[in-house]
C-alpha positions in Angstrom: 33.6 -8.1 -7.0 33.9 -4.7 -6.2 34.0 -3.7 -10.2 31.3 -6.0 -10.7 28.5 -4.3 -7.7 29.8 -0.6 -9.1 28.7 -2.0 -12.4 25.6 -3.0 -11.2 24.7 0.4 -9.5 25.8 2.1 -12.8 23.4 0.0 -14.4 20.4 0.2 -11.9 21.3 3.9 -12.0 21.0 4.2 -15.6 17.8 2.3 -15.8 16.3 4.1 -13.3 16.9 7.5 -15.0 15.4 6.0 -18.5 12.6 4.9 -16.9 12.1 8.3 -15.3 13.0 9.9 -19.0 10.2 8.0 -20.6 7.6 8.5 -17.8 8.2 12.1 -17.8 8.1 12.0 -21.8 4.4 9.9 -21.3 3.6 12.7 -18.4 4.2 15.2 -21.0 2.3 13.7 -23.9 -0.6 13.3 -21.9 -0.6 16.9 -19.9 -0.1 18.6 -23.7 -3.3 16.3 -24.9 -5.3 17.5 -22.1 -4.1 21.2 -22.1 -5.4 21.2 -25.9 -8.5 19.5 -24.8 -8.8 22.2 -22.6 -7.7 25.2 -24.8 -10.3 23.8 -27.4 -13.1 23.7 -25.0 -12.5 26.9 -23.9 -12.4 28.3 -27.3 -15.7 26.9 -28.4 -17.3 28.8 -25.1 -15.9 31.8 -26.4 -16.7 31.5 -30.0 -20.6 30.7 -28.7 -20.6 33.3 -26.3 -19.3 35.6 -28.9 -22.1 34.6 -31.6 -24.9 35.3 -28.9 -23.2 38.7 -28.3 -23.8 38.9 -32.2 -27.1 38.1 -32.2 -28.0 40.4 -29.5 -26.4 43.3 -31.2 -28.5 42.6 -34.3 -31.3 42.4 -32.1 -30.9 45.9 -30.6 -30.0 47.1 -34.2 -33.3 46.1 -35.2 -35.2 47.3 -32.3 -33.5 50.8 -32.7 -34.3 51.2 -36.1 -38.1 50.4 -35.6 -37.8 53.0 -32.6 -36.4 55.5 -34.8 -38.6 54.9 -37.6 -41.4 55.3 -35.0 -40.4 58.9 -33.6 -39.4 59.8 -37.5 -42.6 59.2 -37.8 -44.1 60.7 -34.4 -42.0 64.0 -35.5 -43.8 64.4 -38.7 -46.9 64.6 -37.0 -46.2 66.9 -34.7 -44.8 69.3 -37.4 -47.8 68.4 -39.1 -50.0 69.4 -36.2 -47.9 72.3 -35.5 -48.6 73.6 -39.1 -52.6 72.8 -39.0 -52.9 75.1 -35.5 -50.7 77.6 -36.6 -53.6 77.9 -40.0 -56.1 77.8 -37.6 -55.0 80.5 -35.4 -54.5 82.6 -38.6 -57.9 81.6 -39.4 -59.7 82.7 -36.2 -57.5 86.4 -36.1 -59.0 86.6 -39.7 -62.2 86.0 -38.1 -61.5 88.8 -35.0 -60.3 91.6 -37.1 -63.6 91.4 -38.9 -65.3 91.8 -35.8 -67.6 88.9 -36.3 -66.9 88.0 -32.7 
């Protein structure tokens, strides 16, 4: 009988450790499901957090353009005005030296 209960222990031995194999196996499945579940998720945050960073830049690109078309054009006038006082000063020296003043 002796051959017969190591037997037996052998067996429940062996069973036991298939059945842990194929737990650990299902354990595994279902962690690698959920860690790509997770990876997925975290790369559709990303990706949207990235497009909104996108669309902000574009924003600010078009905001600094008008800006800088604005002082372009605030720079012109000032040249502009520059050029229109420096005539008149010649203007009213003109007027001086002939001693109408």
């Amino acid at each position: 009988m002796n051959v017969s209960m190591g037997l037996l222990i052998t067996l429940v031995g062996l069973l036991c450790t298939a059945t842990g194999v194929v737990l650990g196996l299902f354990k595994h499945s279902r962690d690698r499901k959920k860690d790509v579940r997770s990876d997925a998720t975290e790369l559709a945050i990303i990706r949207t957090k990235l497009d909104n960073i996108g669309q902000s830049v574009d924003s600010i690109r078009i905001e600094f353009k008008a800006s800088d078309q604005r002082w372009t054009a605030l720079s012109e006038r000032v040249i502009r005005n520059e050029e229109r006082a420096k005539q008149a000063h010649k203007r009213i020296d003109k007027i001086e030296n002939k001693g109408e003043f």
